[in-house]
N, C-alpha and C positions, 0 to 999 in steps of 0.2 A: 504494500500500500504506500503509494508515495502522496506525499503529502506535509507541504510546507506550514498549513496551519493543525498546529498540535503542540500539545503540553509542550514547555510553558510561555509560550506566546501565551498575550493576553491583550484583550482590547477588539476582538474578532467573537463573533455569535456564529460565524464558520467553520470555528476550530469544535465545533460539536459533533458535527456530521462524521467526519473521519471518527472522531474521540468516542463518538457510542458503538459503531460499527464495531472498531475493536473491542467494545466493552461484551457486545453482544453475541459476535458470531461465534468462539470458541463455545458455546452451550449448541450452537447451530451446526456444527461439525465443520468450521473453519477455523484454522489457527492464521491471524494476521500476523505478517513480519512488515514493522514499520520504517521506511526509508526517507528522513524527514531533513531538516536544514540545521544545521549549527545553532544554536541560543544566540549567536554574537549577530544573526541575522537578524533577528526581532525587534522592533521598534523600541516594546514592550514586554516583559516578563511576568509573569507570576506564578509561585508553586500552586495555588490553590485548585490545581485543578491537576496533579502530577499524582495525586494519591488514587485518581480515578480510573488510570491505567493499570492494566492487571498486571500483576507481578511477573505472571509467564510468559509476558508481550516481551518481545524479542526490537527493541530499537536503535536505530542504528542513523548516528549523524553525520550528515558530509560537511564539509570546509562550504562556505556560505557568507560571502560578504553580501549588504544594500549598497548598491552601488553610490546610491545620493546621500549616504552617511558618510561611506569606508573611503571611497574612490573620488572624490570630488576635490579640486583644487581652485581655492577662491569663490568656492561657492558653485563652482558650475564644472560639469561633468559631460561627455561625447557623448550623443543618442546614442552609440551603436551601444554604448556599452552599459544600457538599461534597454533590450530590446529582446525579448519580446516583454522584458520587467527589470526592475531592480534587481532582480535578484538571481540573472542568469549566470553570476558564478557557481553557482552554486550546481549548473548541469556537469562541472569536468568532474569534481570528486565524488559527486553521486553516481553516477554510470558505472566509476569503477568501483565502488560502494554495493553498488546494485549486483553488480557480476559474481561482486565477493559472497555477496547472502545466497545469490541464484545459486552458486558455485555447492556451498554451505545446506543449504536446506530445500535443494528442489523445489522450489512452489509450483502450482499448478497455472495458477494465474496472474500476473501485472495489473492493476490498478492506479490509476493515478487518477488527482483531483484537481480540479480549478478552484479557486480562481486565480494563484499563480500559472500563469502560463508556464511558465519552466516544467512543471511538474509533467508535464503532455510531452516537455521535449527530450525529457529526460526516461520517461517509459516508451515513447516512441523507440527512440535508439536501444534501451535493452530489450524491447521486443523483434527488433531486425538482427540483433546479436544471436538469440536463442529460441525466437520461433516461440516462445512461450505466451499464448494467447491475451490481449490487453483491453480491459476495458475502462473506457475512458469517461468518465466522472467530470463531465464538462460545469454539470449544476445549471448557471445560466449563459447563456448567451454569450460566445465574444467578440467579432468583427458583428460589428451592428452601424446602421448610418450616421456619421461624423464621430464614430467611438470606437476605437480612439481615435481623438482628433490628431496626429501629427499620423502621415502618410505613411511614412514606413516599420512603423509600428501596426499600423492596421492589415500592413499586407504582410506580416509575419505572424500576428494572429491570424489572417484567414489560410495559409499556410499550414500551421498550426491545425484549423479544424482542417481540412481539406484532407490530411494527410492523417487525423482517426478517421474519418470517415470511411478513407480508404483503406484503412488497415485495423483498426479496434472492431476486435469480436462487437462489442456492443457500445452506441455512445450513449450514456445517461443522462437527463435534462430532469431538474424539480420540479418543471412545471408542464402542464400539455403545448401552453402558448408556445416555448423552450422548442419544445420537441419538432412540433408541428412547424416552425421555423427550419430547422435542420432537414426535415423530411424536404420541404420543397428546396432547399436551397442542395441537396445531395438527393438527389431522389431515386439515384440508384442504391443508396446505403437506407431507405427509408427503412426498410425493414428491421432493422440492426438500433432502431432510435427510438429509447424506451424511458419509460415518467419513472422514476422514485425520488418519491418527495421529501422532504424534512420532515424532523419532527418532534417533539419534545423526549424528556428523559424520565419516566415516572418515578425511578429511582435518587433520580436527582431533586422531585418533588417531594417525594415521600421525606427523605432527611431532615426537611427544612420545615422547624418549626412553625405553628399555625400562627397567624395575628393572635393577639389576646382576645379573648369573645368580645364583639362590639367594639372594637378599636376602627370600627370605621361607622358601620353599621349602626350603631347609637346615637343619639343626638345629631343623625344626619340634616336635623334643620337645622340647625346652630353652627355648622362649617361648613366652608366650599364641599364640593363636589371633588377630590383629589383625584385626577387626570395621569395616567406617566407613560411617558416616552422614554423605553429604556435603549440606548445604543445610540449611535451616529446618525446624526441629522448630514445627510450630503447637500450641500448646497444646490446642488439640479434635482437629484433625483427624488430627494426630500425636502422640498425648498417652501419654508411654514411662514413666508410672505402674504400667501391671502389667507392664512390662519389668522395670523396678525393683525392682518386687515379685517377680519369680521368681528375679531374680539374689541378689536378700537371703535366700529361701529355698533357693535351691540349696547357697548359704554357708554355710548353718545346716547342712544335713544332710552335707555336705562331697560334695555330688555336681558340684559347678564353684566353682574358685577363679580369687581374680586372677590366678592360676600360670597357669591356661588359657586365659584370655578377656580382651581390653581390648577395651572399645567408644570408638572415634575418635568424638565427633560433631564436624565440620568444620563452622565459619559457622550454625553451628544459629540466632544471633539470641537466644536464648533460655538462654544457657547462666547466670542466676541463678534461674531455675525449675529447670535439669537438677541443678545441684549443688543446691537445697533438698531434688527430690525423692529424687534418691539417698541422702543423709543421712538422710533420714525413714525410706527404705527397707534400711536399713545394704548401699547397693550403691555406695557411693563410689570403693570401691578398683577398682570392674570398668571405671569411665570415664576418658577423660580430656576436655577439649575447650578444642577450638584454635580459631584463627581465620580468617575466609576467607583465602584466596590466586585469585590470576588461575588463569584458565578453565583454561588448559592444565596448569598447576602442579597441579589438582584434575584432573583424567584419569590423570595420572603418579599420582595416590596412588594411583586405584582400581586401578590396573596391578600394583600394590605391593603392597596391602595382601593380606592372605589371603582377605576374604570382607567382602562389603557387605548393608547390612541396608536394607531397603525397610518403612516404616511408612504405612500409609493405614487411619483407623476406618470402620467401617461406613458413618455419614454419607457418605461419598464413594464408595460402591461404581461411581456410574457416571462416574468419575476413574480417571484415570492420571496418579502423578507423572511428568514426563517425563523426572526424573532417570533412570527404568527405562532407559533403550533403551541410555543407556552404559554403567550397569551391567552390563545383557547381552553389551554389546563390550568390555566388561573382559574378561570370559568366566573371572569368577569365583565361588565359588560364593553364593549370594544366600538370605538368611533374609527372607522375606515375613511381617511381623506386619501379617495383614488379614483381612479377613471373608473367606472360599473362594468365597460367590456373589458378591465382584463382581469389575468389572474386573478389575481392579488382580490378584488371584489367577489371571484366566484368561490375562492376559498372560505370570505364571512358568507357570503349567502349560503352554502353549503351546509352552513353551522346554525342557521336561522339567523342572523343577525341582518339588520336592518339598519342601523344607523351610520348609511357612508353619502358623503360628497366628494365633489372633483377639491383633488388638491387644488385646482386653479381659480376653483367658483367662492368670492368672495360669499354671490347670494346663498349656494349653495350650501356654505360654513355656517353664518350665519341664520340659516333656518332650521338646519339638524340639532346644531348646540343648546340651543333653548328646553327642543325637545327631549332632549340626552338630558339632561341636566333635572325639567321638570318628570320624566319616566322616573329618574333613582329617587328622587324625595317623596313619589307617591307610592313605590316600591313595585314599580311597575315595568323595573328597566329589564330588557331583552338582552337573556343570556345566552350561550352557546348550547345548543343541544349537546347532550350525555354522549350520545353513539358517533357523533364528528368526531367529540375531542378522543376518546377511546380508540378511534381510526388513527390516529395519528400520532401514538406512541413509535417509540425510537425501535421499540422492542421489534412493533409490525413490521418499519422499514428495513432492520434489519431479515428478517426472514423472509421479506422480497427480495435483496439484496445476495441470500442467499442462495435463493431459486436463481437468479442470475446466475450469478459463478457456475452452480451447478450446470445450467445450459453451455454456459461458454465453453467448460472444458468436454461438450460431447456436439457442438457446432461445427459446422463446418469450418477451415479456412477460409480468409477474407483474402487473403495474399496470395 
């Protein structure tokens, strides 16, 4: 399993997907050997999530410089040598890294994951080395229009797909929108281009103690409505400028106050844009924002908090944050600011949830929020149905994940 996000990076809702897999498939009759990046690559570190790997996982790190940390002189560094990422040192001492485990433990199958690209180019080559069948864990989307924006970068990610398409047993997408993008854009590999989704970790729920009884739930007249955005607010993708704008007008006409409503954003990355635009937007008093905390210390808030707010713009309709699937097993209720046709909306409606507008539509914000707000205080707010969130443990994905493997190593060759 290659894979650059994993224990102890931190600061990624990414590094889950690989990190349950391994937790789960050895009960599933796969043993994962993990081929991942140096610590000295990571932005960010934390143990708190190093105790979750199981003892018999076999991990193995290659030399891994960031090229825009390690490599840069005066502040500025050669595209070529962040292409297809940052982090393309790190394909020489993996390969041979790679050879060494293949050499060592025969696996059956190569796996790699996005969304470093590296990770595709670095199982790519040990699969042309040893024939050893690969399936590629794309997740979402990468050459997509104007992204990335610098030209040759974009045509080393389409490269990049072009070339599992053409040779990965199967390529994997979290979403249908994902998949169904790859089918037409490869449509002789359509066949080979299959959904497993993200998903939460019950086990990682279950640990984490409960709110105290009625820590929110109590004298819900007497406090705002607590809101949280836990993760990275991307300034395009996530970009809570006509959030802003509806909260500043709702002010105005006195249809929602700070009395009613605080929005948490948690680890946003981003919070001297959050505070400019709210000031701009006279919505300052509706936020506050804090700083990351370890993985399980952020499950307890969702647990907590009254209602979480899910943002994805249009651009991404065929994405799912994978922050969704905990939300859902918060089993609180969830403000969707996204486009209705994609994803990302058919996963709340899925779940019975009903309260989304376009991230872009001020009027849109502005009409669902009142209702959100007035639903929790009459105790009337719409929760996620039981059998969604139940669908969407890490557990299930894994044992899809295993029916794959299984398929792959009795598939035909692609090559």
């Amino acid at each position: 399993m290659i894979a650059y996000h994993f224990p102890p990076l931190a600061g990624s809702s990414g590094i889950q997907r690989t990190l349950r897999f391994v937790q789960h498939l050895p009960s599933l009759g796969w043993q994962p050997l993990v081929l991942s990046a140096h610590p000295r690559a990571y932005e960010k570190t934390s143990d708190d999530l190093l105790a979750d790997v199981p003892a018999s996982t076999v991990v193995r790190r290659a030399f891994a410089l960031d090229t825009a940390r390690h490599l840069q002189i005066a502040g500025r560094y050669l595209g070529w040598m962040a292409r297809p990422d940052r982090w393309i040192s790190w394909k020489f001492a993996a390969i041979r890294e790679g050879l060494k485990l293949i050499d060592e433990f025969k696996p059956d199958v190569i796996w790699s994951t996005y969304p470093i690209a590296t990770a595709h180019v670095i199982a790519s080559a040990l699969h042309r080395k040893t024939s050893i069948p690969w399936v590629a864990d794309f997740r979402d989307p990468m050459a997509q229009a104007g992204y990335p924006a610098d030209p040759l970068t974009w045509q080393s990610y389409q490269d990049i797909e072009a070339d599992a398409a053409a040779h990965a047993r199967y390529c994997v997408f979290t979403t249908p929108g994902a998949a169904r993008m790859y089918q037409q854009r490869y449509p002789a590999a359509a066949s080979r281009m299959v959904v497993l989704e993200n998903g939460y970790d019950e086990e990682s729920f279950a640990s984490v103690a409960p709110p105290p009884n009625g820590a929110y739930a109590e004298g819900a007249i007497r406090h705002p409505l607590v809101m949280l955005h836990s993760g990275i607010v991307y300034p395009s993708e996530r970009d809570p400028t006509q959030l802003f704008g509806a909260l500043g007008r709702l002010q105005k006409t006195g249809a929602l106050g700070p009395a009613d409503l605080r929005i948490r954003f948690r680890a946003s990355v981003h919070d001297d844009l959050l505070q400019s635009l709210a000031r701009t937007h006279g919505a300052q008093d509706f936020i506050e924002l804090c700083p990351a905390i370890p993985y399980r210390e952020a499950l307890a808030e969702m647990l907590a908090v009254d209602a979480l707010l899910v943002m994805q713009a249009s651009n991404c309709n065929a994405q799912i944050p994978a922050k969704i699937y905990e939300y859902l097993r918060a089993g609180k209720p969830i403000l969707g600011l996204t486009d209705p046709e994609g994803d990302t909306a058919g996963v709340l409606r899925g779940a019975g949830l009903t309260n989304v507008a376009r991230l872009d539509s001020v009027d849109e914000i502005a009409r669902v929020l009142p209702a959100l707000v007035r639903g929790w205080r009459e105790g009337k707010a719409v929760l996620p149905h039981t059998l969604a969130v139940q669908q969407a443990s890490r557990r299930g994905r894994s044992q899809a994940l295993a029916a794959l493997l299984a398929q792959t190593i009795v598939a035909p060759s692609t090559c």
